[in-house]
C-alpha positions in Angstrom: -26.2 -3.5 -25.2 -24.4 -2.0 -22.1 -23.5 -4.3 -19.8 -23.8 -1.3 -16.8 -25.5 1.5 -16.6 -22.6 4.0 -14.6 -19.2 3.7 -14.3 -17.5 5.7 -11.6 -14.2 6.6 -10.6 -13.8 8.3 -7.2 -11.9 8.5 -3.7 -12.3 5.9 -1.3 -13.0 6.8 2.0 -14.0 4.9 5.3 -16.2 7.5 7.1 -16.5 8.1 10.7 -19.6 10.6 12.0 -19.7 12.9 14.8 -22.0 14.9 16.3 -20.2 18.5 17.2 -21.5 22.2 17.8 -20.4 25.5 16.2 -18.1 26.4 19.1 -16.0 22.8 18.4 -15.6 23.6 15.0 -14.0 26.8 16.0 -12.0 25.8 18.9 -10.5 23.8 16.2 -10.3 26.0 13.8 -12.0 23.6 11.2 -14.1 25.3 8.6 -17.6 24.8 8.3 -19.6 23.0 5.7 -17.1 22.1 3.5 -14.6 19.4 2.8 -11.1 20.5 3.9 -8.1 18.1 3.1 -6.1 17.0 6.5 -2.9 14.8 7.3 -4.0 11.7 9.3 -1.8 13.0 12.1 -4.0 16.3 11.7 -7.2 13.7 11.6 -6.4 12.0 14.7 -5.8 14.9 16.8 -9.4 16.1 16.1 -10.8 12.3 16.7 -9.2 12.9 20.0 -10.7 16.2 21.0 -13.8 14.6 20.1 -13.6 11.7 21.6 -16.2 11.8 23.7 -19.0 12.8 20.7 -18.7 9.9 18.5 -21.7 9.1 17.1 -22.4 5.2 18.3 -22.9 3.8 14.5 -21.2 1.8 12.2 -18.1 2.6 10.2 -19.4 3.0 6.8 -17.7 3.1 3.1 -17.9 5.9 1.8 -16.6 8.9 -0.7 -19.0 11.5 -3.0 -18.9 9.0 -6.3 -18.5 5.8 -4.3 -22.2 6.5 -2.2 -23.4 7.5 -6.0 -22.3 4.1 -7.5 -23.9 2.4 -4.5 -27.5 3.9 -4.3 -27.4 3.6 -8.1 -26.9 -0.2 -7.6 -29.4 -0.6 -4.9 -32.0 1.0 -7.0 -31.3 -1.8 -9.4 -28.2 -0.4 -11.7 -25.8 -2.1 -12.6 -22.7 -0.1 -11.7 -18.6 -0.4 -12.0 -16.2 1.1 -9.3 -12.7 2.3 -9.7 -10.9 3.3 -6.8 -7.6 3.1 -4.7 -7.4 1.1 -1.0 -4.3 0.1 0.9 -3.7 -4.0 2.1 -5.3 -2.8 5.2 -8.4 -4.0 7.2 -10.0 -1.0 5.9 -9.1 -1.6 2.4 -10.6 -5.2 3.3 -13.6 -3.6 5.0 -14.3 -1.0 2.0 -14.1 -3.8 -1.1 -16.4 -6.1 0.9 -19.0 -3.3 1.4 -18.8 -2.3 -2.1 -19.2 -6.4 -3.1 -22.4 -6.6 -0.5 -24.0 -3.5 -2.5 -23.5 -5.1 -6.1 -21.3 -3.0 -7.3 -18.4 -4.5 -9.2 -14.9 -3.6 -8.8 -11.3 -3.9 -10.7 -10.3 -7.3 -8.9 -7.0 -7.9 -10.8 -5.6 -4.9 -9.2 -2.6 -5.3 -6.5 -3.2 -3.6 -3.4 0.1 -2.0 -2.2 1.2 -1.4 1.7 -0.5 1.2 2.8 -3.6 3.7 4.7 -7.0 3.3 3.1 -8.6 6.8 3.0 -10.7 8.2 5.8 -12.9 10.7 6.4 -14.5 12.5 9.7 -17.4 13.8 8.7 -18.7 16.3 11.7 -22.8 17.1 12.1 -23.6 20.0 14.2 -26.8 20.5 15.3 -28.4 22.7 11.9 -27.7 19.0 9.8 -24.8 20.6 8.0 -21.7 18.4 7.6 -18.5 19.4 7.7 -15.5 17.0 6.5 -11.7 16.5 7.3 -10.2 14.0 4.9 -7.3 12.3 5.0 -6.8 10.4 1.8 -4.8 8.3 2.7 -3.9 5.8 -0.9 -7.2 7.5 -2.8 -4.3 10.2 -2.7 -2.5 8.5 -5.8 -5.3 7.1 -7.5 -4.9 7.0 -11.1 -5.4 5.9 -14.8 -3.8 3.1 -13.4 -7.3 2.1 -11.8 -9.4 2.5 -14.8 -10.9 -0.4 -16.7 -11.0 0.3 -20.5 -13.3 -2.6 -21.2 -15.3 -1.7 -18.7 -15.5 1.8 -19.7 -16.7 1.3 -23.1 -19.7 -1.2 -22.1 -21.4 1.4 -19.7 -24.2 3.4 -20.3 -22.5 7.0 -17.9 -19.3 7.6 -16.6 -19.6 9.8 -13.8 -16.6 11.7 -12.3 -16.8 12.8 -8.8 -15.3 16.7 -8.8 -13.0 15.8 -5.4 -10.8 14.5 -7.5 -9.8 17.3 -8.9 -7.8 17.6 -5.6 -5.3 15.0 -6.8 -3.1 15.4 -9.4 -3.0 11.9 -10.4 -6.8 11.6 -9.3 -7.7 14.9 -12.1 -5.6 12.8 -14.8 -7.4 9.8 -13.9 -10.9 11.5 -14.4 -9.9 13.2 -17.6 -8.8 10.1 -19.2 -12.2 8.0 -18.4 -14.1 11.4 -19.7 -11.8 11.0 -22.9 -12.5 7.2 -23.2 -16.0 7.8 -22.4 -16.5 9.8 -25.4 -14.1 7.8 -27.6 -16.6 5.0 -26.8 -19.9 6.9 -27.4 -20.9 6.2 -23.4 -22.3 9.5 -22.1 -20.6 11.5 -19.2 -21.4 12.8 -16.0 -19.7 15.2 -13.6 -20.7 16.5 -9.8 -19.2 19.5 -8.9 -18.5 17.7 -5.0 -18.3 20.8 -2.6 -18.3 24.4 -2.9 -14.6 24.5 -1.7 -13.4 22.5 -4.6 -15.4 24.6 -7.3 -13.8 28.0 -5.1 -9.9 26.5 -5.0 -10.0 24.2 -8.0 -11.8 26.4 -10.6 -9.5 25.8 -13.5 -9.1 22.0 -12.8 -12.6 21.6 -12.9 -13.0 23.0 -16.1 -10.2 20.6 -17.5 -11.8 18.3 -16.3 -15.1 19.2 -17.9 -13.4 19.5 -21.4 -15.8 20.3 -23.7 -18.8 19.4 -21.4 -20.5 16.6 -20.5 -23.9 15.2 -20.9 -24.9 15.1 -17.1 -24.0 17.7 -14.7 -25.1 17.4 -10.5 -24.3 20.5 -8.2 -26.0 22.8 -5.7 -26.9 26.3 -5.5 -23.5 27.5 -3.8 -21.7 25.2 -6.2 -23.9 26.7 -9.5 -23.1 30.4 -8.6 -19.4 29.5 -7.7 -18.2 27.6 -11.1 -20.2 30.0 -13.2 -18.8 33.4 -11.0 -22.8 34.3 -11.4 -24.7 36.1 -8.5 -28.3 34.6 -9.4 -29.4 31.0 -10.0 -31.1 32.6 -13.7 -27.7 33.7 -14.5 -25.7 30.4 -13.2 -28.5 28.4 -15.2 -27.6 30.5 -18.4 -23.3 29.8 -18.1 -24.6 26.0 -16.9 -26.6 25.2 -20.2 -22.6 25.7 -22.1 -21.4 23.4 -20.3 -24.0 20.2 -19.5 -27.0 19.6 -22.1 -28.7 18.3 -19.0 -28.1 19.5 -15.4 -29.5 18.9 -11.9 -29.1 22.4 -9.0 -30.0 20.9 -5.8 -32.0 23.4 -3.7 -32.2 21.9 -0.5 -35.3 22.3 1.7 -36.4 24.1 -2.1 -36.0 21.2 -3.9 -34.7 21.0 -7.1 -33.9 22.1 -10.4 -33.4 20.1 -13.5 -32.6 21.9 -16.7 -32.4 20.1 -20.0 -32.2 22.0 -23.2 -34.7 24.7 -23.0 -36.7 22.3 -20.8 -36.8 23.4 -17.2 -38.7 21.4 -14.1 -39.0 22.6 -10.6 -38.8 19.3 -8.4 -40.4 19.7 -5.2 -38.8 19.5 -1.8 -40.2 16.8 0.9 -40.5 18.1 3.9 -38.5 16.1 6.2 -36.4 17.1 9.8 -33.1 17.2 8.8 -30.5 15.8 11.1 -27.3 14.9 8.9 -26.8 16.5 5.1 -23.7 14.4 4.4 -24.0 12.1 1.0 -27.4 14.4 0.1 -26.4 15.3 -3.2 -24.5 11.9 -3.6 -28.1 10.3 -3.3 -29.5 12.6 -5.6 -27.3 11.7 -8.3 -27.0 8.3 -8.1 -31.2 7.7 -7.9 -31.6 10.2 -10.7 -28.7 8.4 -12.8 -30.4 4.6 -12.1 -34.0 6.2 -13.4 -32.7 8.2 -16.4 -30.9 4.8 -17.5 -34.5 2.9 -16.8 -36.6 4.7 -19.1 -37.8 7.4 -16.8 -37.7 10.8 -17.8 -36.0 13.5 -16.1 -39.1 14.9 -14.2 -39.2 11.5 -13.1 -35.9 11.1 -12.3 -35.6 14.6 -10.2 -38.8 13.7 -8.4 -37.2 10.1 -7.3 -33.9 11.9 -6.6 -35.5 14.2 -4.4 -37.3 12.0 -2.3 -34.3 9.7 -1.9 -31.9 12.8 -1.1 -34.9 13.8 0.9 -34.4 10.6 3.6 -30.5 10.5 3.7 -30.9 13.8 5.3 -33.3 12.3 8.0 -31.4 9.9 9.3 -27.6 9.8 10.6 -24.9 8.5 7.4 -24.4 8.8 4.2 -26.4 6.2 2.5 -29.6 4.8 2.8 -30.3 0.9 3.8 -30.1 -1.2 1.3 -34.3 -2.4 1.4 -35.2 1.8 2.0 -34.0 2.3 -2.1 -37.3 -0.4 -3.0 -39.4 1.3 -0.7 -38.6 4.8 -2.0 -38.7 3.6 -5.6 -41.9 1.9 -4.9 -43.8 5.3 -3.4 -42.2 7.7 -6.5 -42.3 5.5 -9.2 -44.9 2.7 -8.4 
């Protein structure tokens, strides 16, 4: 038996939100909606311009496969993390956040002298979020940060598609897909942001290999990796690749495709303030109930309505009693 359900390998990112309009995003020249990669000098001089908009929460751990890993937990999976932090407070900060959430973590590994990652992650006033990153030691993470045993007693590996960005980072996810397989544990893949899937097209793919079992993206992401204009024809090029797949659909919902099985997942109708870790949500509450027994109308439904109240509320992750509540309502 599996002794966890996901095994994830992503960037590792302390996050700081704030709130910004259209016109600051231009008078910075920053573009819009997507996840652009910075220098932390380039970070710092926008964290200065804005210093007067910074959203008065908490700093929060973060990264697209790291929030995965940790709703997946707080639902009640068990769940591995590998990642890369720097002997910084940050690095302190990030390992203690993922320990609170359950999620279990390559102790042995030395942490060199360093800057954890960071990301600013900008909300204007439509809920999209728009994200400078600077990554800071997530930069370099690699194959070095992989746990074999690990590996081989999980149920998923999921690969977050950022780190396709990385040279080291692409190697790194390739190598866990490759064990993965070797080892019979299924595989999943989120295409991350449309910007990656536009830029990163042919590292994506390698990173794909022959496909994977599980496969999380949205409707701008769909069309953009398959070079489709409709969501029929993305779906077609989609079913090559992933013998199940999730399209996010925003305020439309869902769409989860398995086989020749197709289920439309209804939206819930909430007022979005802040879209960041959305789709991070959605597949980390769809991976804990497909590894429970649920089915994957269940699991889109539950993923929905969890995706449904990140957006409602400022952050990327939901607090930790909210996942019980939500599970509670969907699933009973």
């Amino acid at each position: 038996m599996a002794e966890y359900h996901i095994y994830g390998i992503g960037a590792a990112l302390v996050d700081t939100e704030i709130e910004v309009n259209d016109h600051n995003l231009a008078e910075l020249n920053i573009d819009k909606g997507v996840m652009t990669l910075v220098d932390e000098q380039r970070q710092q001089e926008i964290i200065e311009h804005l210093s007067d908009h910074l959203v008065a929460s908490k700093r929060a751990s973060g990264g697209s496969a790291a929030n995965t890993i940790i709703a997946a937990s707080y639902f009640g999976a068990k769940a591995f993390y590998s990642c890369k932090v720097a002997n910084d407070s940050n690095g302190d900060f990030y390992l203690q956040d993922l320990n609170n959430a359950g999620v279990t973590y390559h102790q042995e590994l030395k942490r060199e002298n360093g800057v954890t990652g960071k990301c600013l992650v900008m909300i204007t006033p439509d809920a999209e979020r728009t994200m400078n990153t600077f990554l800071g030691a997530s930069e370099s993470v690699s194959s070095r940060e992989l746990h074999p045993d690990a590996i081989a007693s999980s149920q998923y590996a999921y690969l977050e598609g950022y780190l396709v960005s990385s040279e080291s980072g692409r190697a790194a996810a390739i190598d866990l897909r490759r064990q993965a397989e070797a080892n019979g544990v299924k595989t999943a893949l989120s295409l991350s942001d449309p910007a990656m899937v536009e830029f990163f097209h042919d590292g994506l793919k390698e990173m794909l290999g022959d496909g994977v079992d599980l496969l999380f993206c949205n409707r701008a992401e769909a069309l953009g990796f398959t070079r489709t204009q409709t969501l029929d024809e993305a779906v077609a090029a989609l079913k090559d690749i992933a013998k199940t797949f999730a399209i996010t659909l925003g305020a439309e919902g869902a769409l989860i495709v398995n086989g020749e099985n197709a289920w439309n997942i209804n939206p819930h109708q909430v007022e979005a303030i802040d879209t960041n870790g959305a789709g991070d949500m959605f597949a980390g509450a769809f991976i804990y109930a497909i590894t429970h027994g649920y089915s994957c109308e269940q699991a889109g439904q539950l993923a929905s309505r969890a995706s449904a109240q990140v957006v409602s509320q400022f952050g990327p992750r939901l607090r930790p009693e909210q996942h019980q509540e939500i599970l509670q309502e969907v699933l009973g």
